[in-house]
C-alpha positions, 0 to 999 in steps of 0.5 A: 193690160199686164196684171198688177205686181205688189208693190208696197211697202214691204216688196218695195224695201223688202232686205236682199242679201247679197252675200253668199252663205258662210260654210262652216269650217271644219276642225282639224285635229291641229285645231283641235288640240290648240283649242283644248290646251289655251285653257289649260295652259292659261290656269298653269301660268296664273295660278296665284290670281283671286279669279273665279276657282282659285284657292288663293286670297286676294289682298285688302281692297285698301292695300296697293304695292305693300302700302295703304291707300289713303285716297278714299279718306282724301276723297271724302275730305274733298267731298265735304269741302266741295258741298261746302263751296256750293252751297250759296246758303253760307254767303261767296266764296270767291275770295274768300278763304274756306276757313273764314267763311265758315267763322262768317257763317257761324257767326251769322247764325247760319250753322255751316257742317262742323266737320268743315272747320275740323277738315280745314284746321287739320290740312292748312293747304286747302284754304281757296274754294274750290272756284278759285281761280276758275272764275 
């Protein structure tokens, strides 16, 4: 009787490689040379960027191409609105215009965000939820 091999699980699915070893690559001084001067010539060509090292200032976070950037007021008005569409406390608001849905709100006593009614008196395109048309 032939002597009993191991076979588990681990000899079983044991991980055979099937590539040879990679040898290491030599550096020649061509190589070399290009390696050491990329960095070099990367910092000449962009002197003026605010990255790490550089003297240079970066320009305000609010100012793009020469104007301001009036995306982050927009955006907190839309925010606004938004919570505003979706919160069902103050009644629907498919159909209905945002602006008399606030007044209904108030009058019903349901204390609708004061900062909506300015929001809608100062920008008169935006009367539709934000569901409408979608439903």
């Amino acid at each position: 009787m032939a002597p009993r091999r191991n076979t588990g699980i681990k000899e079983f699915y044991a991980q055979k490689k099937n590539t040879p070893p990679v040898k290491s690559k030599d550096r020649t001084p061509a190589t070399k040379r290009q390696i050491d001067t990329v960095p070099a010539a990367y910092d000449d060509a962009r002197p003026s960027t605010g990255t790490l090292g550089s003297d240079s200032a970066q320009p305000a976070a609010l100012i793009a191409k020469g104007r301001r950037d009036y995306n982050d007021d927009i955006d907190n008005m839309e925010e606004v609105l938004r919570q505003f569409d979706m919160n069902m406390k103050y009644g629907p608001c498919i159909g209905v215009p945002r602006l008399e849905r606030w007044e209904r709100a108030s009058k019903l006593g349901l204390d609708p965000p004061q900062q909506v009614k300015v929001f809608l008196e100062r920008a008169g395109g935006i009367s539709d939820c934000l569901w409408e048309g979608r439903v």
